[in-house]
N, C-alpha and C positions, 0 to 999 in steps of 0.2 A: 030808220037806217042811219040818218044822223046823229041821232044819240049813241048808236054804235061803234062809228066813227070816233066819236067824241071820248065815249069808254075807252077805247082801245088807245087813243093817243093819249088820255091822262095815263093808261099805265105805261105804255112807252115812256112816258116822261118821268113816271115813276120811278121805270127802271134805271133810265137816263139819270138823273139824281141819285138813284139809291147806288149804281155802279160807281161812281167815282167817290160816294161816300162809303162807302163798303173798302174799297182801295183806299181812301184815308184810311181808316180803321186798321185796316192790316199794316199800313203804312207806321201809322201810331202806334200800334201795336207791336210790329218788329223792334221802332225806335225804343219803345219803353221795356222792351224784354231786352232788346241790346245794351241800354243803358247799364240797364239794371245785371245785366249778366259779366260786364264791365267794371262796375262799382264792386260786385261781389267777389268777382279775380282780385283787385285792389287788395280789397278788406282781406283774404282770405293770404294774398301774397306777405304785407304787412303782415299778417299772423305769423307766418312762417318765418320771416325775420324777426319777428321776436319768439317762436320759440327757438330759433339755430340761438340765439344768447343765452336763452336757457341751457340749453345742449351745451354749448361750448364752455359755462362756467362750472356745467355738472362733470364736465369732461374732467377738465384743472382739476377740480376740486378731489375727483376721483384719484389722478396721478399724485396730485400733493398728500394727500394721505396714504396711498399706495407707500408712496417714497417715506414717510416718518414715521409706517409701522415697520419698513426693513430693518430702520434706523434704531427705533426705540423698544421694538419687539411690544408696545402698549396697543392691547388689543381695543381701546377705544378708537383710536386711529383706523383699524379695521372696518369696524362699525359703520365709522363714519362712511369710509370709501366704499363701502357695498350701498349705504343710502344713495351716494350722489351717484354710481352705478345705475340705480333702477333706472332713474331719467333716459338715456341714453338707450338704456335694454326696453323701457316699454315704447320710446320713439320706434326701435326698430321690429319690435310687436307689429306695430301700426302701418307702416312702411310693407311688411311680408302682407297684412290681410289688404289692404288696398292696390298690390299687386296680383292680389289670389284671383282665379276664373270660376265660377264668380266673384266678384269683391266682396268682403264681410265687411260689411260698415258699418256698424254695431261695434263690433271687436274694435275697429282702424278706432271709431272715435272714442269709445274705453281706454284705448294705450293712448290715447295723444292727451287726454284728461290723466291719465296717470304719467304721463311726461312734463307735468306741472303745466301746460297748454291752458288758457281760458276755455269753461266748458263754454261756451257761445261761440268760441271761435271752430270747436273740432266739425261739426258736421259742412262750414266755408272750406275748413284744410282739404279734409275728404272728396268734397266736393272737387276741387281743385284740380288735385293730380289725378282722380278720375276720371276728367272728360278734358283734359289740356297737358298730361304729363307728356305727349310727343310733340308740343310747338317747343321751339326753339330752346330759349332759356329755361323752361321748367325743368325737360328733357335733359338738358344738363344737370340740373340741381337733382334732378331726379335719380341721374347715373350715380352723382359725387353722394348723391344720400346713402344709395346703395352700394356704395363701393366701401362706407364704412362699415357696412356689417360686419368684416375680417376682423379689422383692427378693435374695432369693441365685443367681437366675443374673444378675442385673443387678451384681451384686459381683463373680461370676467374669467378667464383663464390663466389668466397670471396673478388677480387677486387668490382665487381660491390654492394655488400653489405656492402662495405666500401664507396664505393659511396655515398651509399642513405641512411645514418647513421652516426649520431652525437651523438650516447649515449655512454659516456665513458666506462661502464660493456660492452655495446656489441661490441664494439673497442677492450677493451683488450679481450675480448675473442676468435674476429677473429685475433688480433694476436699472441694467444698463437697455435690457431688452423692453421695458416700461418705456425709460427716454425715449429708445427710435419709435414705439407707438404713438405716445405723446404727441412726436413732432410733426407724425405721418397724419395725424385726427386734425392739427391746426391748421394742417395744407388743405385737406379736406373740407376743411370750419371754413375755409376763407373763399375756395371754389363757390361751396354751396352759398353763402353771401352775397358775394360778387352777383353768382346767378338770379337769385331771388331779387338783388336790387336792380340788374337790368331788364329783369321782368317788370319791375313796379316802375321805372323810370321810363321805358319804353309804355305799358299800356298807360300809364300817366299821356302822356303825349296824343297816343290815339284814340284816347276816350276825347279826347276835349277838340280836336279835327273832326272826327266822327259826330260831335254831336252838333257842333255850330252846322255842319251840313246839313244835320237831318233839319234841326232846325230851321234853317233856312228853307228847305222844302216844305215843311209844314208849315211856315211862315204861309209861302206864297200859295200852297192848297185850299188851308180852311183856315184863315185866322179863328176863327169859331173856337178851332181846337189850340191853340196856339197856348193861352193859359194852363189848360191842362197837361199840356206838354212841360210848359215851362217849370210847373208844378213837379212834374215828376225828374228836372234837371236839377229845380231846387231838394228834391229826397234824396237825390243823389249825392249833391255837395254835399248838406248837411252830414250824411253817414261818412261822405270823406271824412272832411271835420272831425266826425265822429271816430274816427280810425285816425286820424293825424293827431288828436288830444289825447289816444288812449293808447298811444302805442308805447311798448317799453323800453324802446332807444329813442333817444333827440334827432329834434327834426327840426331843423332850421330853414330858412328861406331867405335868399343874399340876392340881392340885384346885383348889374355887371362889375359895379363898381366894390362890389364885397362889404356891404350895405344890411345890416341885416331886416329887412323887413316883416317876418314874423317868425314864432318858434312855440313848440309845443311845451306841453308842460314836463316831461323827461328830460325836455334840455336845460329848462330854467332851474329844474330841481338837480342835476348833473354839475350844473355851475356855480349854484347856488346864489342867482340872482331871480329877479322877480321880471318877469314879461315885461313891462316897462322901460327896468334897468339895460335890457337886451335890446329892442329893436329902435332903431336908429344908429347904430352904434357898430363901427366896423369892427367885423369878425375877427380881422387880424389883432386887432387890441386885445383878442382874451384870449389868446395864443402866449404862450410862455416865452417873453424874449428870446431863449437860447433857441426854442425852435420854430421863431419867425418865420426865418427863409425858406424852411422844410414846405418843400411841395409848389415854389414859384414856376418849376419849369414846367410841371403837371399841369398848372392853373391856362398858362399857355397855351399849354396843348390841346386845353379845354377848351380854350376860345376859340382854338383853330382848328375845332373839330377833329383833331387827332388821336382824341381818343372818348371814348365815352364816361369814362368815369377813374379815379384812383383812390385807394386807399392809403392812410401813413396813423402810424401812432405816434400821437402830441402830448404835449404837456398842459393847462388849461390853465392861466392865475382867475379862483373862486373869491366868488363876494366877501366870505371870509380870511382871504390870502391865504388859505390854502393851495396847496398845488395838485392837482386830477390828473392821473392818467388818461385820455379817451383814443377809440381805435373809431378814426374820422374817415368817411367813404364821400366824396364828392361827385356830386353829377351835375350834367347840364340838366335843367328844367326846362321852360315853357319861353322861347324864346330866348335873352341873352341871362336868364336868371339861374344859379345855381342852388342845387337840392346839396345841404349837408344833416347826412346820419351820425350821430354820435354815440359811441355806444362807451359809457364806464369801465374800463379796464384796471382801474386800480388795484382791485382786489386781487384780480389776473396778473397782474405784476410783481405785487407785492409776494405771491405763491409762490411765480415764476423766480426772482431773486433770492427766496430761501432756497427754493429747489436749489439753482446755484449756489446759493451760499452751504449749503448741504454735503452739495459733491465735492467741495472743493476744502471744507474745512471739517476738522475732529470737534464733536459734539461734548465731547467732556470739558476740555480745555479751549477752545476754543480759537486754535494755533491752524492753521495750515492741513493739509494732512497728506501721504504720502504722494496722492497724485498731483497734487499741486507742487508740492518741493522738486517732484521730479521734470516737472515742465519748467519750473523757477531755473533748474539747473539747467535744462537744457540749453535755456536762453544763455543763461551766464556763460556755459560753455560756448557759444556762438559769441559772443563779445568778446571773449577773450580770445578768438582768433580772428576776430575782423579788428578788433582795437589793440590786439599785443598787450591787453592789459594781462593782469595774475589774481587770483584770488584761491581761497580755501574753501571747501566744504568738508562739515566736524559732524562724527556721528558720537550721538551722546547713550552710554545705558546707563541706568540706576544700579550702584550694585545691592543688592541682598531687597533689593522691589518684595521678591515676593514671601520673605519673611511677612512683612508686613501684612501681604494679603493674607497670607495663610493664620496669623494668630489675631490678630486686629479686624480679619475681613476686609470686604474688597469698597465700602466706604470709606476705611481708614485710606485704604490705597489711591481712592479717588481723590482727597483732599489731599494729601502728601502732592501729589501728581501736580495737583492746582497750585500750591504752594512754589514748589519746586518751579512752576512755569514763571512764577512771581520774580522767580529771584534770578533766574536766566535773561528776563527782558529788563531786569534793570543794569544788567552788566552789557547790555549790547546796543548795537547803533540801532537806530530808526530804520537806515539801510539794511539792516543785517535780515534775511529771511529765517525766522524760528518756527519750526512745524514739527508737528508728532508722527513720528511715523511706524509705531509699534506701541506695544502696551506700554512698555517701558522705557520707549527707543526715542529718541530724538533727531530734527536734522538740523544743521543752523549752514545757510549759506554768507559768508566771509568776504561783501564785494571790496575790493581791490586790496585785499590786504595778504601781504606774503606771509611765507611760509615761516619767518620768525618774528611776527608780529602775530600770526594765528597761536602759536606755542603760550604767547604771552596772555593771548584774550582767552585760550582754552583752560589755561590754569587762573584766572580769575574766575572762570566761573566753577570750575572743579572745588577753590576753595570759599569761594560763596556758598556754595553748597556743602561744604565738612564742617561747615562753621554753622549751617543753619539747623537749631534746633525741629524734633519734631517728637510729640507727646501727644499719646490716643490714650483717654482712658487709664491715664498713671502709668502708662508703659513707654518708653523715652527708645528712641530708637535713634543710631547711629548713620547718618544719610552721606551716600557719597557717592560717586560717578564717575566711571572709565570712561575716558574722549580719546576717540581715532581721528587726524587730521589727514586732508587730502588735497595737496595743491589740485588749484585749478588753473593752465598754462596752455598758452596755442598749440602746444605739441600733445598734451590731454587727448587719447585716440577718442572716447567716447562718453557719455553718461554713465555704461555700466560697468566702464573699468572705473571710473570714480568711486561709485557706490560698494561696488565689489571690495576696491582698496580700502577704504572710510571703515568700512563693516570689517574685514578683516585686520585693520590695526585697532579699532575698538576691542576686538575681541583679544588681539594679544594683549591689549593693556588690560583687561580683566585677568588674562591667564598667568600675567605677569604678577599679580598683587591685588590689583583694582587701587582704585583711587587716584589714578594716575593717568598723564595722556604721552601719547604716543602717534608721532607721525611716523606718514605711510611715505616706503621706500622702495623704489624697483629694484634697490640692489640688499636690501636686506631680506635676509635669506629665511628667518621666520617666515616673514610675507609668503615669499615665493612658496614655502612649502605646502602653507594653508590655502595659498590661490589652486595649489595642487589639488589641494585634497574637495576643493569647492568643484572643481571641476572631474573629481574622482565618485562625487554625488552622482550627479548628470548621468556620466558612466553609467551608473548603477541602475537607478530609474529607466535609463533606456535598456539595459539589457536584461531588467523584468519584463519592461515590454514587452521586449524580443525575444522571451524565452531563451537566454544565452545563461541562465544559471544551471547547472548542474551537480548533482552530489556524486562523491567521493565516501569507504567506509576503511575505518582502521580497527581491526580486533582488539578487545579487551582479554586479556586469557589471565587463566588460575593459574598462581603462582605454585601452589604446593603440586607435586607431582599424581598422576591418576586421576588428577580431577577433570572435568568436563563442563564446557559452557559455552554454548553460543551468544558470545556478545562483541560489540562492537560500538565506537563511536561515528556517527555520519556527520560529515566533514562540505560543507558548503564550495564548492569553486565557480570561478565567469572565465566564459571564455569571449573575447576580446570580438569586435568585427572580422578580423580577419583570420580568425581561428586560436588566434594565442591563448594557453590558460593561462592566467593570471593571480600569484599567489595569495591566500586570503590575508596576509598581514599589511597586499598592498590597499586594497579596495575595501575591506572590513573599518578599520580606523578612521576614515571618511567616513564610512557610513553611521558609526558610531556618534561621530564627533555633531553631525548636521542631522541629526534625526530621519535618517531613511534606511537606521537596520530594520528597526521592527517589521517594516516591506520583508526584510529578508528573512525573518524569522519567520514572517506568516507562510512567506514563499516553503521553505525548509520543513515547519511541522506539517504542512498540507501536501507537499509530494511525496515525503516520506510516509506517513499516512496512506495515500494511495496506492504507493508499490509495496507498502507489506500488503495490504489490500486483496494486491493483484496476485500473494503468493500465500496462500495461506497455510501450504503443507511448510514452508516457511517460516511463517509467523506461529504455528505451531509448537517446532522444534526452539525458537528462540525464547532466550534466556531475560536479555534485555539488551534495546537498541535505545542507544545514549542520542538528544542532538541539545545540541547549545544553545541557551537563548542568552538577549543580550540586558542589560539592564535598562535600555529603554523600554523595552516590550514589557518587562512587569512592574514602569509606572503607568502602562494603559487598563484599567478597569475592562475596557471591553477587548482584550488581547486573552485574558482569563476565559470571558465568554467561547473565546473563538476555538481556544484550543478544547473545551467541552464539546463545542459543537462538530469539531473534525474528527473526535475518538466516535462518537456517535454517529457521525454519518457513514462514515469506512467500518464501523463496529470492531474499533482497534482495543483488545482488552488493555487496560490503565495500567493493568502491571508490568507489562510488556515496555515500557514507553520508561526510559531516565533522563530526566532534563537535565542538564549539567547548567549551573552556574558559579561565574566564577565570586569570589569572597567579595571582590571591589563593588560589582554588583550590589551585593548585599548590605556592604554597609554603607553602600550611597543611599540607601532607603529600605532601612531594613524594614518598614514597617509594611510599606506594599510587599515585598518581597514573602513575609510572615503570610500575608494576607493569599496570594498566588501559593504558598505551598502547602498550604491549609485548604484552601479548597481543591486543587488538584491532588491532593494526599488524600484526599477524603474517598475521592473516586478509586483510590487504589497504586497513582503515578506514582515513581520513585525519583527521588535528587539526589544527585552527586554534587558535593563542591569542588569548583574548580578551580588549580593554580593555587591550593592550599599552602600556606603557610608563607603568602609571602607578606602579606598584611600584618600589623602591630598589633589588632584588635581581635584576633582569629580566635583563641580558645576562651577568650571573654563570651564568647556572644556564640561560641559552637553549643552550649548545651541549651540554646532555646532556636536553633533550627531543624528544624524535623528533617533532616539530611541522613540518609542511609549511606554514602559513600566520599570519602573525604580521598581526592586526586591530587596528591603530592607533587610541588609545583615541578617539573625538570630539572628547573638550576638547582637542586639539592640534588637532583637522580644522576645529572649527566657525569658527573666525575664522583659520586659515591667510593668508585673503588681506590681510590689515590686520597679521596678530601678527608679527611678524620672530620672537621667540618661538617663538613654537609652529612658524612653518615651517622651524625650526632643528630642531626636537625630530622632528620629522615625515620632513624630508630624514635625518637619526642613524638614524631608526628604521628606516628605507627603506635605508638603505645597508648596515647591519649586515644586514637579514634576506638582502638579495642577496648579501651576500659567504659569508654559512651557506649559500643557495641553498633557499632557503624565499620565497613568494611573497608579498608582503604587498599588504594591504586597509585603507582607507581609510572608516572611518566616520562619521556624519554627514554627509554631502557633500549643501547643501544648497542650493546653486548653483553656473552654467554656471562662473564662474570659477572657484570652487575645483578644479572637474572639470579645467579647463584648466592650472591650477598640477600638479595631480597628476600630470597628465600628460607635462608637462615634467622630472618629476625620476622619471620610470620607475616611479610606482604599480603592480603591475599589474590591481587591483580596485578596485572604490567600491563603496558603501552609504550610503544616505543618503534624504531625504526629498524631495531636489530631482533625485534620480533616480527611484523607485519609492517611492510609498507604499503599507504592507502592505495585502495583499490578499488575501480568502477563499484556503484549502489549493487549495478543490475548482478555483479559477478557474486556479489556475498549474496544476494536476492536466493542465489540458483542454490544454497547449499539448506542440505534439510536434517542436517545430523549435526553434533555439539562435538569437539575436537580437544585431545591433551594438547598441551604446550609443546611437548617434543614435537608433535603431527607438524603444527604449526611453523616451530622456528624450519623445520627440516623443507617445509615447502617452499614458507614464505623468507625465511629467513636472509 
């Protein structure tokens, strides 16, 4: 029985022993899985701030190419920016399968190796936001991770519509909409930072609280195990170590006194000193004198626990006096000692200041460019009314530029350009602002210099320029330059009456001769006219908007008696906001002059088009319906296209359809012109010329336009029966078009006499006001039968 006793209390004792070692064990065991589940959040956080560096230089790198394929339209630039693209795009791969239900973790650590990530590091990242992305700081970094997925598909979305896009407005447009992405990814870049470093500065802190605890516990349990333990504190440093030698931003380590006591090797190779060279040695000495004091009041606030951490970008003097950009995040460490992160930004900067220098200056010449001169003035304009000083702004054009581009090519014209900018910056101040602000346009702002002191520096360089030779290729061209000047004065209402003004006496000194300059005058009356007609543009554009054009038609009738024909010319009118119609000699001439007819010519053949359309027993009976077009519209290549494309959608037969153009037209560019009647001739269209004969050049150049109808200007028709004159000019113009065998027309005919003179020397049309006055589209629309001249005058007369 004693020996049973004895049995039973060695196991009791056994158990007694083996319980509270058993609870070591777990004890140890917790400790060493905590440890280690601690070190591995480290390492795994560390990763993540160095992949966000990666991200954020793939980011730049992305925008800076983005922005100098708008510029250079050089598809390696593209290339580029789709490469530093993927980065970003497979980060955010990884991000979607590490959020999926299930998690795909396979995939998460595929895209995080394909986001240039250490592959040793993707299955810690994964790990990470797996089983910690709802504590505190990750949770954030986790939002601001996920919050970029907008803005970086909205970039591989403005890449690929930079791709498939060559129109200048829609270029600058996606790169002003690139900038605000840009700026919205670095607000995002620096959240997710911040977050990730008060993750690692925070569990820095309570790993090493947590483990002198346990320690101490295991201390006083089982010294036995005490080694073992200490063993697995030592794995643990060691892989810090490991993780603070291998990380790829710098990492410094500063006692209170800003001291540096140790540093990894990204920082020494960032500075370009050797370990050694760095520790002892206060950190404020490798800080760039100018931005010493950047960050004293931070550092403060550090000490006083007022905040946890800030970031500033500095400047670095390197072992080789070199100067470094770095983007520096400082935290408190381990008692009064500070943690700094250093991360290279150089290359980020240097990006970032072309990017600027980009936007703000002309890549050819390398002057200024339009939106810089115009903020240059702004300011100027504010000086001069806070200081009552005066100054000029000169708008410069080249005259006859684009000869040169045209026979020479457009590198003769780029070097001329350069030239030309050569000789402009030697006639001017230091002060003076020179920028380009058109292909051929220039802007020079004038500070303090009046309005007869600008006369005198605008004509040094007008004849700087007449003087200066320029020779492409054995071809010697003559170079010169219209300057509109523009005071700038406290009473100056704004910037764009300046520009407006500048632009429009430039342009009268071209209209005037060229070669010449000309200041702008609120009481000269040129001015005042062209300010009209600039604002007579506006007009016009807004009331395509607004659908406020409408047509008007005037009969063409046989002049010989018994004859029949439905035709008619369609006549363009605006009518005003408030219902006024508005005659076309006042709004046509503007349009002409600033390039926004051809708007109205497209508006004109594309409704008329439509309402024969709409009337085909109409379009049937008719003869031919005349409309106008203007000479801007047939030097557009694709204006030719449009009007194929509108006889074909309306299925308007080409024979039906007379485009009338007037002679000036023509021989502003007869060779577009040849080219537009050639191919719409081809289809069948008929031409009349228009305003015949009041041109020098008219029967030179009549037997090589394919014109079936020569329109006799008025001023020879309207007093025919009194002018021996004009009914000489009239009878000339009439015999010639019949001996080509081209039909001529007779406009202005504003009585039975003249009808009857025309009639006598074989007219075979009239036009005029004593035969038809114009008349709504819709009203000629309604008639379906072809009418003698008597019917006519007798109704309409």
């Amino acid at each position: 029985m004693s020996s049973t006793i004895n049995n039973a209390s060695k196991a009791r004792w056994r158990l007694e022993l083996l319980a509270p070692v058993l609870g070591l064990l777990v004890l140890v065991a917790t400790a060493v899985g905590f440890a280690h589940t601690v070190a591995k959040i480290q390492f795994a956080t560390a990763a993540y701030v160095s992949g966000q560096s990666i991200w954020s230089r793939a980011q730049l790198a992305t925008v800076y190419y983005l922005d100098r394929y708008a510029l250079t339209g050089d598809r390696e630039d593209l290339a580029r920016a789709r490469e530093w693209l993927t980065i970003p795009l497979a980060d955010r791969v990884a991000r979607q399968a590490m959020a999926a239900d299930p998690i795909r973790v396979e995939q998460a650590e595929a895209a995080l190796i394909r986001g240039r990530n250490h592959p040793e590091d993707a299955a810690d990242m994964v790990w990470l936001l797996r089983y910690f992305s709802g504590w505190g700081p990750l949770r954030q970094a986790a939002e601001v991770w996920e919050a970029s997925d907008a803005p970086i598909m909205r970039l591989q979305s403005i890449t690929e519509a930079m791709a498939h896009t060559t129109d200048p407005r829609a270029l600058a447009a996606l790169r002003e909409e690139l900038s605000t992405m840009n700026r919205r990814l670095n607000t995002q870049t620096e959240q997710f930072r911040n977050a990730m470093i008060e993750a690692a500065r925070w569990m820095a802190a309570f790993l090493t609280t947590v483990s002198v605890v346990f320690l101490v516990v295991i201390i006083v349990i089982a010294g036995l195990l005490s080694a073992w333990i200490l063993r697995v504190l030592r794995r643990s440093e060691r892989r810090f170590r490991a993780i603070f030698e291998q990380a790829a931003v710098g990492i410094a380590q500063l006692d209170r006194q800003g001291v540096i006591r140790d540093t990894n090797p990204a920082f020494n190779q960032i500075l370009g000193r050797s370990h050694e060279q760095l520790v002892g040695r206060r950190y404020r000495d490798l800080v760039h004198p100018e931005d010493a004091a950047k960050g004293d009041e931070f550092r403060d606030q550090l000490r006083r626990h007022e905040r946890s951490s800030y970031t500033l970008e500095l400047r670095f003097s390197c072992g080789d006096g070199q100067v470094v950009w770095g983007r520096v995040t400082v935290s408190l460490g381990q008692g009064e000692e500070f943690v700094v992160i250093l991360e290279d930004i150089s290359e980020s900067r240097r990006l970032s200041m072309e990017l600027s220098h980009q936007a703000t200056h002309d890549a050819l010449t390398g002057l200024f460019n339009r939106r810089a001169f115009e903020h240059r003035l702004s300011e100027t304009l504010g000086r001069a009314r806070t200081e009552n000083s005066h100054h000029t702004v000169a708008f410069i054009d080249l005259d006859q530029f684009k000869v040169v581009n045209d026979t020479s090519g457009h590198f003769a014209g780029d070097q001329l350009l350069q030239q030309v900018v050569g000789i402009f910056r030697n006639c001017l101040r230091e002060r003076d602002m020179l920028a380009r602000i058109g292909g051929d346009e220039f802007g020079v702002i004038l500070e303090h210099c009046d309005p007869e002191l600008a006369i005198r520096v605008a004509e040094k360089l007008r004849m700087a320029l007449d003087d200066m030779p320029f020779s492409w290729e054995g071809t010697d061209y003559d170079i010169s330059c219209s300057i509109g000047l523009m005071p700038i004065s406290p009473d100056t209402p704004d910037v764009e009456h300046l520009l407006k003004s500048a632009d429009i006496a430039c342009y009268l000194a071209k209209e005037h001769g060229r070669n010449r300059v000309r200041l702008s005058s609120d009481k000269d009356e040129a001015q005042r006219e062209r300010l009209g007609q600039m604002q007579w543009v506006n007009r016009v554009r807004t009331a395509l908007a607004e659908d406020r054009l409408f047509l008007e038609a005037q009969r063409i009738v046989p002049v010989r008696e018994g004859q029949l024909a439905l035709c008619y010319e369609v006549l363009v009118r605006l009518r005003t906001e408030t219902g006024e119609v508005v005659p076309p000699g006042v709004f046509l001439p503007a349009a002409e002059r600033f390039g926004a007819v051809h708007q109205i010519d497209r508006w004109v053949v594309r409704e008329v088009m439509r309402q024969l359309a709409r009337h085909p027993e109409h379009l049937a009976a008719l003869e031919s319906c005349h409309i106008n077009l203007s000479g801007g519209s047939l030097d557009q290549v694709e204006f030719r296209t449009f009007v194929v494309d509108v006889l074909r959608e309306f299925s308007i037969p080409p024979e039906k359809i007379c485009f009338e153009i007037t002679e000036t037209a023509v021989m502003h560019n007869l060779a577009e012109a040849l080219n537009f009647m050639e191919l719409l001739g081809g289809l069948g269209c008929q031409f009349a010329l228009d305003d015949f004969g009041t041109g020098l050049s008219s029967f030179s150049y009549l037997r090589r336009l394919p014109v079936n109808c020569l329109k006799i200007d008025g001023v020879f028709v309207r007093d025919i029966v009194e002018d021996e004159t004009d009914r000489a000019m009239v009878r000339a113009i009439n015999e010639i078009g019949q001996i080509l065998g081209k039909q001529t027309v007779a406009e202005f005919v504003e009585t039975e006499a003249a009808l009857l003179w025309l009639r006598t020397i074989g007219v075979d049309g009239a036009q005029g006001y004593g035969i038809h006055r114009p008349c709504a589209f819709e009203l000629i629309l309604q008639e379906t039968q072809a009418r003698d001249t008597a019917t006519i005058m007798a109704k309409h007369g």
